[in-house]
C-alpha positions in Angstrom: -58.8 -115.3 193.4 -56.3 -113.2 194.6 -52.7 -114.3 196.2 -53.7 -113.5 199.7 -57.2 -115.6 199.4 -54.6 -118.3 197.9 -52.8 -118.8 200.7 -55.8 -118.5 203.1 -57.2 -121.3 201.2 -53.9 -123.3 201.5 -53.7 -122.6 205.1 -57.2 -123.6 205.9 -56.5 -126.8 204.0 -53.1 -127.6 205.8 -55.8 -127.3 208.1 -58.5 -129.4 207.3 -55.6 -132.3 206.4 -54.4 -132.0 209.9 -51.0 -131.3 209.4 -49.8 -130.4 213.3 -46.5 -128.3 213.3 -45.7 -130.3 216.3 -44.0 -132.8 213.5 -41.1 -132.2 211.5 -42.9 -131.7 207.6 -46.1 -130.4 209.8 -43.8 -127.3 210.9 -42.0 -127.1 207.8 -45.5 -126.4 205.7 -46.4 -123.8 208.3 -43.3 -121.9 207.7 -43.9 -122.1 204.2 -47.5 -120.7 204.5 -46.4 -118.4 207.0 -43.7 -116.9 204.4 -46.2 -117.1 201.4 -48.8 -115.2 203.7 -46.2 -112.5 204.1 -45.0 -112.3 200.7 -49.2 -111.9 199.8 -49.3 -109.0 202.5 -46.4 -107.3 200.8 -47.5 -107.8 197.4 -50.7 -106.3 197.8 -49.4 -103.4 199.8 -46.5 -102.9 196.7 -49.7 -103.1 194.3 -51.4 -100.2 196.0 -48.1 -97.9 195.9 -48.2 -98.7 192.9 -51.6 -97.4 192.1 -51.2 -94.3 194.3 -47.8 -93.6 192.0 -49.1 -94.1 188.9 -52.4 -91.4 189.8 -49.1 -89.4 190.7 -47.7 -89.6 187.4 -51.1 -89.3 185.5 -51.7 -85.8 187.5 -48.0 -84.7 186.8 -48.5 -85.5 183.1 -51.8 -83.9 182.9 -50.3 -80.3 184.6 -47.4 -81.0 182.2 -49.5 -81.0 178.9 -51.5 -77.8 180.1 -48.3 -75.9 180.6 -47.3 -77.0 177.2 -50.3 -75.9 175.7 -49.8 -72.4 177.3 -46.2 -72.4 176.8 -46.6 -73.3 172.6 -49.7 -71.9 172.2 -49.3 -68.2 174.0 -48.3 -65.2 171.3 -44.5 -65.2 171.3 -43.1 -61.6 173.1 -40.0 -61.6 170.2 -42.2 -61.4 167.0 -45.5 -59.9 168.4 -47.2 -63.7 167.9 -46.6 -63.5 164.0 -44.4 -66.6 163.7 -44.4 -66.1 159.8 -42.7 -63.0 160.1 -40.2 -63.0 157.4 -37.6 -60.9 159.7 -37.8 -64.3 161.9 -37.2 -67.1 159.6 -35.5 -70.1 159.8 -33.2 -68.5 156.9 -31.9 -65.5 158.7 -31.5 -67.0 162.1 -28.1 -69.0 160.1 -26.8 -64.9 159.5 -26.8 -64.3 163.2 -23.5 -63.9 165.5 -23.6 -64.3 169.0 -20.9 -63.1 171.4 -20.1 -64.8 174.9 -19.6 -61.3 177.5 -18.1 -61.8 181.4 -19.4 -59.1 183.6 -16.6 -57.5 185.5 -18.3 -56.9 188.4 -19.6 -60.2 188.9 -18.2 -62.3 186.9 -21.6 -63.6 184.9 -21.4 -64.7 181.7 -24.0 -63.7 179.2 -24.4 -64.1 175.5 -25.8 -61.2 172.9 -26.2 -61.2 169.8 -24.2 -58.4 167.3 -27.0 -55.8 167.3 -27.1 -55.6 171.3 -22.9 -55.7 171.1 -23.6 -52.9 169.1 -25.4 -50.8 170.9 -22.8 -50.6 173.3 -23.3 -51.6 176.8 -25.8 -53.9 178.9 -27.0 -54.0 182.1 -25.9 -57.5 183.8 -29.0 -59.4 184.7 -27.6 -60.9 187.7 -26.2 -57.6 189.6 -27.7 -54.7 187.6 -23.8 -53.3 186.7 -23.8 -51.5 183.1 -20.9 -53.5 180.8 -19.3 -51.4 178.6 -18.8 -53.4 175.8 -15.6 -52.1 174.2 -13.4 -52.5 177.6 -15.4 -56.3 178.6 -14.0 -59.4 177.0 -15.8 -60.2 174.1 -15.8 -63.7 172.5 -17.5 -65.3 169.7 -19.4 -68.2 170.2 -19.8 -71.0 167.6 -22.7 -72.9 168.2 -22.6 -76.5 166.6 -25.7 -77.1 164.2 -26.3 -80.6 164.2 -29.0 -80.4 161.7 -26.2 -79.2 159.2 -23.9 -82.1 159.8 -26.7 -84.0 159.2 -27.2 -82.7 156.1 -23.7 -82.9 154.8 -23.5 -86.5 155.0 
């Protein structure tokens, strides 16, 4: 039985026991049932939001694991899809140096890694100016490894 049949019942029984709200416990059980059949309105409307939100959520999880799927599971552009090549493993990644670069015209700041710091100059992704490396600011970044503290301890 749900709540809202609940209180129909208790109403029609208030009913059937003749409680009048003419007296004073008469009109005090009506307000009562009155406020329970209000409560058993809301309820029932909070239980369907939360049917339509959790189809909302099922949908959005179900998009989410198909653009996972594509997103692991497509060839990767850096390695040609090999992820076992040996010039990309785990090891060698430790050997590499990035450096944090502002562009002067725009003031974006971009990180490379030493081979594209040694080519010379860049393009700026956000306004297309050409950064000469050797007159741009040119910082080192350390990246924390918390894998490595990890280890250590």
């Amino acid at each position: 039985m749900t709540t809202s049949e609940k209180v129909a019942y208790l109403k029609g029984l208030a009913e059937g026991m003749g409680i009048q709200e003419d007296g004073g416990q008469g009109k005090l059980f009506h307000v009562i049932i009155d406020i329970l059949e209000d409560l058993s309105l809301d309820l029932a409307d909070t239980k369907d939001a939360l049917v339509d939100l959790t189809d909302g959520v099922e949908e959005i999880n179900e998009d989410l694991a198909e653009l996972e799927n594509e997103f692991y599971e497509s060839p990767c552009s850096c390695c040609g899809g090999d992820d076992e090549d040996e010039e990309y493993d785990d090891e060698d990644e430790d050997d590499t140096v990035f450096y944090s670069v502002e562009c002067p015209g725009c003031g974006f700041k971009l990180t490379v890694d030493e081979d594209t710091l040694d080519a010379g100059s860049f393009e700026c992704p956000e306004c297309g100016e050409v950064i000469d490396f050797e007159n741009a600011a040119v910082e080192e970044v350390v990246f924390d490894d918390e894998d490595d503290e990890d280890e250590k301890d």
